[in-house]
FILOLO-283058 format. One record per residue (C-alpha): x, y negated, z; residue number from 1. Coordinates in nm, 3 decimals. Example, Ala and Ser with C-alpha at 12.3 -4.5 7.8 and 13.67 -1.06 7.14 Angstrom:
! residues 2
NUTI         u         v         w   resi
NUTI     1.230     0.450     0.780      1
NUTI     1.367     0.106     0.714      2
END
This chain:
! residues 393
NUTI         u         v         w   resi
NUTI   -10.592    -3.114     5.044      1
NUTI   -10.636    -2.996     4.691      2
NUTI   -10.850    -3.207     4.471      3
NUTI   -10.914    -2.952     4.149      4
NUTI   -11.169    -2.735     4.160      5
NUTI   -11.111    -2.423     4.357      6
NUTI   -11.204    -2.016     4.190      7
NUTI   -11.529    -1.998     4.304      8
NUTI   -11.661    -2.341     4.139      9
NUTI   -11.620    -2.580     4.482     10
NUTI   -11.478    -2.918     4.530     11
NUTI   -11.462    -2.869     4.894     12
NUTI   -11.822    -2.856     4.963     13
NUTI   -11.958    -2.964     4.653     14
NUTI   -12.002    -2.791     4.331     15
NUTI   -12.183    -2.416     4.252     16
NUTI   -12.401    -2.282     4.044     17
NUTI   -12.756    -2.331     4.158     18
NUTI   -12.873    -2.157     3.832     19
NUTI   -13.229    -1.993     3.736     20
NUTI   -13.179    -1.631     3.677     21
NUTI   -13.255    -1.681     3.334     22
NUTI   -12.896    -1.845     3.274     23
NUTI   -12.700    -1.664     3.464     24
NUTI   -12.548    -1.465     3.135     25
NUTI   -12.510    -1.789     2.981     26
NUTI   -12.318    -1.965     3.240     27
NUTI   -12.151    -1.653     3.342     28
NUTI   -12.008    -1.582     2.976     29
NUTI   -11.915    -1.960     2.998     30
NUTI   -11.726    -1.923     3.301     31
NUTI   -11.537    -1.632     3.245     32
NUTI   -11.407    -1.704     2.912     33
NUTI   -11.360    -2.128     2.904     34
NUTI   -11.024    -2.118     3.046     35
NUTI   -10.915    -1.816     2.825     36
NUTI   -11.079    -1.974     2.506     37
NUTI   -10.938    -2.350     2.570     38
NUTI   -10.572    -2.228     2.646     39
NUTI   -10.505    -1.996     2.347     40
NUTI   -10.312    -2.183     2.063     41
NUTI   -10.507    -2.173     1.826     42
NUTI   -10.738    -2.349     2.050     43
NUTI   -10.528    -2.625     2.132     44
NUTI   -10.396    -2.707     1.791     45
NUTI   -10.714    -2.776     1.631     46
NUTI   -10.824    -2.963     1.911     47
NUTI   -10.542    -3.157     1.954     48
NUTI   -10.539    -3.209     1.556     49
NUTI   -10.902    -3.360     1.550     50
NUTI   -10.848    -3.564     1.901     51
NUTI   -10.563    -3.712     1.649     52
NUTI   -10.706    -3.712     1.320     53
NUTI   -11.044    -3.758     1.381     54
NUTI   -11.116    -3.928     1.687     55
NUTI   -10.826    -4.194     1.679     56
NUTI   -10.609    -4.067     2.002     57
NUTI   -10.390    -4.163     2.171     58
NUTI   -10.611    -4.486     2.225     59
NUTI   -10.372    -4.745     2.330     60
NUTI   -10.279    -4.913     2.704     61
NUTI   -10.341    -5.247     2.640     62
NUTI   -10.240    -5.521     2.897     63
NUTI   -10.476    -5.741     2.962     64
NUTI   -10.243    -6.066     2.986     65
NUTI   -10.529    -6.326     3.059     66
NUTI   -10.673    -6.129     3.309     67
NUTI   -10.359    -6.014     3.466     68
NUTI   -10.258    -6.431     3.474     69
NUTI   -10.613    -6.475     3.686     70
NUTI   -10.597    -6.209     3.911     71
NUTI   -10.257    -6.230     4.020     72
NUTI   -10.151    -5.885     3.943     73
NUTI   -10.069    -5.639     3.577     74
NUTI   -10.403    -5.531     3.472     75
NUTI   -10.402    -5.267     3.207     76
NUTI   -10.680    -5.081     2.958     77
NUTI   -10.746    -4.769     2.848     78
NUTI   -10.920    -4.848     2.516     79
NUTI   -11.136    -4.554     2.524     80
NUTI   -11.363    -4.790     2.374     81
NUTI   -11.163    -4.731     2.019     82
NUTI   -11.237    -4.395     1.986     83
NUTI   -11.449    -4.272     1.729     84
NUTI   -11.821    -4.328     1.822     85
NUTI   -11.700    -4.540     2.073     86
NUTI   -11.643    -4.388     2.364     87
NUTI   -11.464    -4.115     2.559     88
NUTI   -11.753    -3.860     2.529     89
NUTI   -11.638    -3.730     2.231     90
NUTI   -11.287    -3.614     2.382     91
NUTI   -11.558    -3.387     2.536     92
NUTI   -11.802    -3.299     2.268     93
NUTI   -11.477    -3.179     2.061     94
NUTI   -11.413    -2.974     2.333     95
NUTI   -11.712    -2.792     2.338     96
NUTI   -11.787    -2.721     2.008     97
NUTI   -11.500    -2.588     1.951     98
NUTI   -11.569    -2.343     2.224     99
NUTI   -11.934    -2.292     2.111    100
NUTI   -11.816    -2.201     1.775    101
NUTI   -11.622    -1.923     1.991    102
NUTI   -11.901    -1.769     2.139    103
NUTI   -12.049    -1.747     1.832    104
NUTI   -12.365    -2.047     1.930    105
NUTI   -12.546    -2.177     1.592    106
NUTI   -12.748    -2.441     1.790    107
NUTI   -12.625    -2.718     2.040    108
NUTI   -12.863    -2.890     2.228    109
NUTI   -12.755    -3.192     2.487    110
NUTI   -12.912    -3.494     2.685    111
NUTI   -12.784    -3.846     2.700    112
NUTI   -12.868    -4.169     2.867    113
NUTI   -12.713    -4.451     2.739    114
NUTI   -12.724    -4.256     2.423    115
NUTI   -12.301    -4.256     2.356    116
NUTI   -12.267    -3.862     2.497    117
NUTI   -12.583    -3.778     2.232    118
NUTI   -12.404    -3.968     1.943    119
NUTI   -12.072    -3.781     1.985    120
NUTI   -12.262    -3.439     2.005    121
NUTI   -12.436    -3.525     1.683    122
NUTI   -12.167    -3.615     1.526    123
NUTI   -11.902    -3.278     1.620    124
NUTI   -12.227    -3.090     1.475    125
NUTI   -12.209    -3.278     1.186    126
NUTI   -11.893    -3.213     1.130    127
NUTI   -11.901    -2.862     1.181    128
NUTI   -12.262    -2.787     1.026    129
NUTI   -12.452    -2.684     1.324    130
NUTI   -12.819    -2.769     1.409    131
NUTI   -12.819    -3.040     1.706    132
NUTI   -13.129    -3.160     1.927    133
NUTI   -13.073    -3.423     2.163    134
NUTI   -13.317    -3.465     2.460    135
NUTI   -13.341    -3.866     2.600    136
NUTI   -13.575    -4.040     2.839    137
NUTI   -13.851    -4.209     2.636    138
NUTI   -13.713    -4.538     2.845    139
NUTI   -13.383    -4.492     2.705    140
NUTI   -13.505    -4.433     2.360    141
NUTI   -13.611    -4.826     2.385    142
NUTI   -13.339    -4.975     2.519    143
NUTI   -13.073    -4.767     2.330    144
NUTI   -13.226    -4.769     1.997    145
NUTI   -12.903    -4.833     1.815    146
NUTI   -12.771    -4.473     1.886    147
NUTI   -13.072    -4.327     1.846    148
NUTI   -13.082    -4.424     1.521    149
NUTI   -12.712    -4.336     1.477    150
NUTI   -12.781    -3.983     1.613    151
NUTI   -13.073    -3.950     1.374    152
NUTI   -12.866    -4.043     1.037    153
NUTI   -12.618    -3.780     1.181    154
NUTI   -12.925    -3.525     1.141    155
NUTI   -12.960    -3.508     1.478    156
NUTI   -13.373    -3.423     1.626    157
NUTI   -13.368    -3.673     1.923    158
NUTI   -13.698    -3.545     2.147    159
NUTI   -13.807    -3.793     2.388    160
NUTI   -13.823    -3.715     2.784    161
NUTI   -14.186    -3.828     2.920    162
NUTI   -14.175    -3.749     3.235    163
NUTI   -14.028    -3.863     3.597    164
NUTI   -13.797    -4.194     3.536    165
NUTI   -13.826    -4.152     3.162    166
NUTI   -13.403    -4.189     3.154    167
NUTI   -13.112    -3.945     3.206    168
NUTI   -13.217    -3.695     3.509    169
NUTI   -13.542    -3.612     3.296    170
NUTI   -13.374    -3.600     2.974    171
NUTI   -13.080    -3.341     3.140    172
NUTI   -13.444    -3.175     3.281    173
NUTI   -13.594    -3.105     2.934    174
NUTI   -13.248    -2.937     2.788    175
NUTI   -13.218    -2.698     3.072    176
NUTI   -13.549    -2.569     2.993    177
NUTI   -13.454    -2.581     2.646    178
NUTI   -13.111    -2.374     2.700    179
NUTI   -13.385    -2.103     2.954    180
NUTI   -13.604    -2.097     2.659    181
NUTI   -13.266    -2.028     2.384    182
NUTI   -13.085    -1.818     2.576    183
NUTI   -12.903    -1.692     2.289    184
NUTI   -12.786    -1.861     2.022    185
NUTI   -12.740    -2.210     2.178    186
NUTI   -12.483    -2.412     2.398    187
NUTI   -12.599    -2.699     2.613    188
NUTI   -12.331    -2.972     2.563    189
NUTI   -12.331    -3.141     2.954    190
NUTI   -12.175    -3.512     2.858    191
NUTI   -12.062    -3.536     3.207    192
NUTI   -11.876    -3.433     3.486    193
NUTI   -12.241    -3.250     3.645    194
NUTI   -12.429    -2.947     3.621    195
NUTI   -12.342    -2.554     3.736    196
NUTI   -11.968    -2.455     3.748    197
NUTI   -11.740    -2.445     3.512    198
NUTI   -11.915    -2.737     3.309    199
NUTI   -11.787    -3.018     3.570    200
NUTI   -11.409    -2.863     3.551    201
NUTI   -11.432    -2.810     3.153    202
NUTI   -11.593    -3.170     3.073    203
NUTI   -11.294    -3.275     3.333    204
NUTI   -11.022    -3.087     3.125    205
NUTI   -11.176    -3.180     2.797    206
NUTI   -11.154    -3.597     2.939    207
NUTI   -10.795    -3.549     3.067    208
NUTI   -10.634    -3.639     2.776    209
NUTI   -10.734    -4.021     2.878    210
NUTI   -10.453    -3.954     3.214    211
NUTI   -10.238    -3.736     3.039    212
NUTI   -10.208    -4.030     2.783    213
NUTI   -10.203    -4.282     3.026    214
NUTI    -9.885    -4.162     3.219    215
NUTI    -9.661    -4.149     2.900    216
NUTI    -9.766    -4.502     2.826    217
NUTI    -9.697    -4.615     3.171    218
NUTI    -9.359    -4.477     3.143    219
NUTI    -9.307    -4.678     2.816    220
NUTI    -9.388    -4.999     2.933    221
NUTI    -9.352    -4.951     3.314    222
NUTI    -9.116    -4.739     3.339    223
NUTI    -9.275    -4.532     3.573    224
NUTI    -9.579    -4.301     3.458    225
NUTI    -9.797    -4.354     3.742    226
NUTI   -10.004    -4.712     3.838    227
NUTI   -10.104    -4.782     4.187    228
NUTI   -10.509    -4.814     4.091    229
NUTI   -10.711    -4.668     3.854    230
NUTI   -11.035    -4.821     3.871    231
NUTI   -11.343    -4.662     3.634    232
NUTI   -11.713    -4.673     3.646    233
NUTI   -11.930    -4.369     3.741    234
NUTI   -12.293    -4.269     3.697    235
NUTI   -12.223    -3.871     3.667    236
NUTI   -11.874    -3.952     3.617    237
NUTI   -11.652    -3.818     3.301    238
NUTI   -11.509    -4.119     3.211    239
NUTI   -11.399    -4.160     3.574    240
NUTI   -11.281    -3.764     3.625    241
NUTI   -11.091    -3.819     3.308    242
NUTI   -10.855    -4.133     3.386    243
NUTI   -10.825    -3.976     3.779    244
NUTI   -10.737    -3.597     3.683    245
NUTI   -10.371    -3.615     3.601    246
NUTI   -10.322    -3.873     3.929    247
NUTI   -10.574    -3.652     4.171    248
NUTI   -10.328    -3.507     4.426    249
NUTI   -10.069    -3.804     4.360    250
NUTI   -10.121    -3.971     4.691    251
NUTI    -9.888    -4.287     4.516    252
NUTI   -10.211    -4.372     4.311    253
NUTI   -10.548    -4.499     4.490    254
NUTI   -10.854    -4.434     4.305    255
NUTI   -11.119    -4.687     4.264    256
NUTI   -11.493    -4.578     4.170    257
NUTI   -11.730    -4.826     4.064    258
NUTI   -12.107    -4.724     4.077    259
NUTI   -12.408    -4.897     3.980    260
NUTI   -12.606    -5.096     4.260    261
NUTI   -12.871    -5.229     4.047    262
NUTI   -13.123    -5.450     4.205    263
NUTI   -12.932    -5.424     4.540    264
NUTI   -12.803    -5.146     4.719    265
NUTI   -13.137    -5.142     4.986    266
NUTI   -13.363    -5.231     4.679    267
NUTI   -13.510    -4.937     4.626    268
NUTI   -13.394    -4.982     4.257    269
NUTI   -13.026    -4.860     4.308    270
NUTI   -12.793    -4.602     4.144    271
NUTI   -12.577    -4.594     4.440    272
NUTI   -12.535    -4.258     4.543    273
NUTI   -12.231    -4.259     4.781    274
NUTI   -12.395    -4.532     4.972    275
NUTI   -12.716    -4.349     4.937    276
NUTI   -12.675    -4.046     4.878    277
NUTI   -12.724    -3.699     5.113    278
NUTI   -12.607    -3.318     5.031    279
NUTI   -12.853    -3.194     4.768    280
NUTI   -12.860    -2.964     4.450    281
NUTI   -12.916    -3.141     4.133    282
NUTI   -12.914    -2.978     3.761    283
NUTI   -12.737    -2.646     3.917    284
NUTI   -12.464    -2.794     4.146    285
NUTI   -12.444    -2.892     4.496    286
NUTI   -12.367    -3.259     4.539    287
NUTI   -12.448    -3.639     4.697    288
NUTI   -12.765    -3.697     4.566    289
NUTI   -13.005    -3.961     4.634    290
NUTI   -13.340    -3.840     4.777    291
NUTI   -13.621    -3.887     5.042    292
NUTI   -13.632    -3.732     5.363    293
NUTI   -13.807    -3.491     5.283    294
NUTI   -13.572    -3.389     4.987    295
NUTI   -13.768    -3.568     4.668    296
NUTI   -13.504    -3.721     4.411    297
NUTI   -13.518    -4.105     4.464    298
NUTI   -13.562    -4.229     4.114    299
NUTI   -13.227    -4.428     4.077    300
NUTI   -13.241    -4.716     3.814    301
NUTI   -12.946    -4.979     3.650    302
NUTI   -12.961    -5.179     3.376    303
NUTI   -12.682    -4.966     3.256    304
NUTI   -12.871    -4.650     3.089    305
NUTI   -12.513    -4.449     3.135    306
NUTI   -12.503    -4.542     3.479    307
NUTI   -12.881    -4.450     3.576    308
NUTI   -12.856    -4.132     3.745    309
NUTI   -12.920    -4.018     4.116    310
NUTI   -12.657    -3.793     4.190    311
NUTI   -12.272    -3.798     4.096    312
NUTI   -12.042    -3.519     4.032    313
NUTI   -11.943    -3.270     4.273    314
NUTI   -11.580    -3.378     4.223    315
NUTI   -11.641    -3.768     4.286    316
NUTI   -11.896    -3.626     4.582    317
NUTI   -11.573    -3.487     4.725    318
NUTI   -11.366    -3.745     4.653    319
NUTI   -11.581    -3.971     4.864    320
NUTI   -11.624    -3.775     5.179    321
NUTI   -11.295    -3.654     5.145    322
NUTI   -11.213    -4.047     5.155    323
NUTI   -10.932    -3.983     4.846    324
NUTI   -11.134    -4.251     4.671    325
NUTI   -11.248    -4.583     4.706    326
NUTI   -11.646    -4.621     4.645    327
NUTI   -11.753    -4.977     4.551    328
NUTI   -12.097    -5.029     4.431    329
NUTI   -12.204    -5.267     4.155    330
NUTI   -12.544    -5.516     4.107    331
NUTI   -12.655    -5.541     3.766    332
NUTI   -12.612    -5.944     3.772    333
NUTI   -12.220    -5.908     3.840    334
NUTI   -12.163    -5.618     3.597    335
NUTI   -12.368    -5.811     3.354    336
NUTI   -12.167    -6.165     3.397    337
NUTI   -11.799    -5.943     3.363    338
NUTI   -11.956    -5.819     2.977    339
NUTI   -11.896    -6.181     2.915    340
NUTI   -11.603    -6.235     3.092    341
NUTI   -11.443    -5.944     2.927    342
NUTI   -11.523    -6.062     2.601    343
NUTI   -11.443    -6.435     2.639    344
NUTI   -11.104    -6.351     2.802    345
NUTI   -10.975    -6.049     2.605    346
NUTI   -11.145    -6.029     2.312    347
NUTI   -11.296    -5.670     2.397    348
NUTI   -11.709    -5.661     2.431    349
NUTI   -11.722    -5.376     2.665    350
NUTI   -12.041    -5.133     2.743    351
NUTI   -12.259    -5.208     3.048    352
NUTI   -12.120    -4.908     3.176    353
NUTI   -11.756    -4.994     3.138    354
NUTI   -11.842    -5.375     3.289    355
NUTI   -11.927    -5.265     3.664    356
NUTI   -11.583    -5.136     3.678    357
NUTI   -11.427    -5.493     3.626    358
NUTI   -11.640    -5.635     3.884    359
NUTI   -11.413    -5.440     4.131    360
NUTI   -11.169    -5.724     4.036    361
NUTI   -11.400    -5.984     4.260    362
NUTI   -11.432    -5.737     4.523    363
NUTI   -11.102    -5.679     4.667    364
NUTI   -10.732    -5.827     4.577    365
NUTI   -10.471    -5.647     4.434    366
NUTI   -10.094    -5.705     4.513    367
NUTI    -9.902    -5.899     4.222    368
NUTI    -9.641    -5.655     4.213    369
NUTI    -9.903    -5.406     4.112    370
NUTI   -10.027    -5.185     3.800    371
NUTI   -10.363    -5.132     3.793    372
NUTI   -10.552    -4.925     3.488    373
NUTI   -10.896    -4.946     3.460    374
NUTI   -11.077    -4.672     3.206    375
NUTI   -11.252    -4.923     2.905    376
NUTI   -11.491    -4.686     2.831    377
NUTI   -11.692    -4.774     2.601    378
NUTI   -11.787    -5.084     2.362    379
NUTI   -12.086    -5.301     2.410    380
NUTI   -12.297    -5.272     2.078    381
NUTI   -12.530    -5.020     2.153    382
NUTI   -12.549    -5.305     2.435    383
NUTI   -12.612    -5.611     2.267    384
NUTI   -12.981    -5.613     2.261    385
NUTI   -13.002    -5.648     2.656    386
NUTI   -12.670    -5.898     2.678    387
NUTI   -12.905    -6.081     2.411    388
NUTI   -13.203    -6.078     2.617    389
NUTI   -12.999    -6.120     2.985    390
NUTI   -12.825    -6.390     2.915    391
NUTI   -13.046    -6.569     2.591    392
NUTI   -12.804    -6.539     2.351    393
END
């Protein structure tokens, strides 16, 4: 079985484009020129130059020696968390401005959750001069207000999303009627792995640079380029589809996904969609998706903004049914309690996000003879307000 997307925009059965007719010319010229765009030279060199210059890449494999000591086994990091803005998204964002520049778009609009995706947009537009909105639930805008203000001394417009949850499925709701509304001149920047084909294969290309760096440093100080986990968190799942891609169809490597359970996975305050979730559409793509029986979205929730989405990415959704991966869902109390961990044991204050991928670590054993990455995502200070409040700091 093939793992990569196939020509007509499937991951087995998941993926499409469930598009209103309005964007059909956008997401058309999109998918017939990405591929042609991203592998010309010119391309490639300046974004491989800014990944470098600008962003910080390669980020380094760190091994976690303390943590390897408790668990018994070699526990690595991918320090995403040290790239500029701090996080992967902006592997992406680089990506796709580059390519909007291409096309000949003068306005970018995106949506973001736990606000990192919207920071990195704002700040490729300030870099290359181009207007930026950035839609966000109103509940977001509260408990994220770090990055919103970062995104707004960027010159970023950050428009709040009232309706629904208030978070990231309502914000990702308000920029597709944006982009139906701009047809023309603008580019919706998707932060994740999600939406109409070929946005969840072009976000994935865009975040492969995490695997492709990953099996070089392996080889270094393994001396072998492929580990026997990788472990990541995943709401719609970029960081994830990033450390995976270069290991999908290497059956040597198991792959580990860590979603957010929330309140408990029967709840009713969950963002555990493959132990939830049913075949739906959701933002233009066929995928798991967590909904009522009649077919109403469930509204998912996680103290992890990032993480607090009802549906997952058509790739993950395959990777799950297709059993490739291993699903393991998260409460907020245990992803919480491995923020601290993290950063009394290593040094390294992770994101909310990037903590429910630790917590795998109490969930099942790995063998001591074993290499297992996880994907550090992101760093915890847009966080700090709620490990302040959770825990009294």
């Amino acid at each position: 079985m093939n793992y990569n997307v196939d020509e007509k925009g499937y991951y087995g059965d998941f993926g499409g484009a469930f598009i209103p007719e309005m964007l059909y010319p956008n997401v058309t010229e999109l998918r017939e020129s990405y591929l042609t765009i991203t592998e010309q030279p010119e391309f490639k060199k300046e974004f491989d130059d800014l990944l470098k210059v600008y962003v910080g890449r390669p980020t380094p494999l760190y091994f976690a020696k303390r943590l390897s000591e408790r668990y018994q086994t070699k526990i690595y990091l991918k320090r995403e968390d040290l790239c500029h803005t701090g996080a992967h998204k902006v592997n992406n964002t680089i990506g796709q401005i580059l390519l909007a520049e291409r096309l000949g778009k003068t306005r970018i609009i995106a949506e973001t959750g736990a606000g990192q995706h919207g920071v990195a947009t704002a700040t490729v537009c300030a870099l290359k001069g181009i207007e930026c909105i950035v839609y966000m639930g109103e509940l977001d805008i509260k408990r994220q207000a770090p990055n919103v203000a970062r995104m707004k001394m960027l010159g970023a417009e950050v428009r709040a999303a009232e309706s629904g949850s208030k978070t990231l499925k309502d914000a990702t709701n308000e920029a597709i009627r944006d982009w139906i509304n701009n047809p023309v001149d603008t580019h919706y920047i998707i932060g994740s792995v999600v939406g109409p084909h070929p946005y969840p294969d072009m976000v994935a290309r865009f975040q492969s640079v995490i695997s492709e760096e990953t099996k070089w440093q392996l080889q270094e100080q393994e001396g072998r380029d492929y580990p026997d986990h990788v472990i990541a968190c995943v709401g719609g799942g970029s960081n994830a589809a990033g450390l995976y891609y270069h290991y999908l169809n290497d059956k040597r490597v198991n792959i580990i996904a860590v979603e957010a359970a929330g309140k408990g996975i029967d709840s009713g305050e969950s963002a555990a969609t493959s132990a939830l979730g049913k075949e739906g559409i959701i933002h233009g793509s066929k995928t798991l998706l967590m909904q009522t029986p009649d077919g109403q979205i469930t509204e998912p929730y996680s103290i992890s903004a990032g993480l607090d989405y009802p549906g997952v990415g058509p790739l993950h959704a395959h990777l799950f049914r297709s059993k490739r991966a291993e699903f393991i869902s998260i409460p907020d109390q245990e992803a919480m309690d491995w923020g601290l961990t993290l950063s009394q044991m290593e040094g390294i204050i992770p994101a909310i996000e990037t903590a429910h991928a630790f917590a795998a670590l109490d969930v099942r054993k790995f063998g001591s003879d074993e290499v297992v990455v996880f994907n550090c995502s992101g760093r915890g200070d847009k966080d700090l307000e709620t490990y302040i409040d959770y825990f009294k700091l």
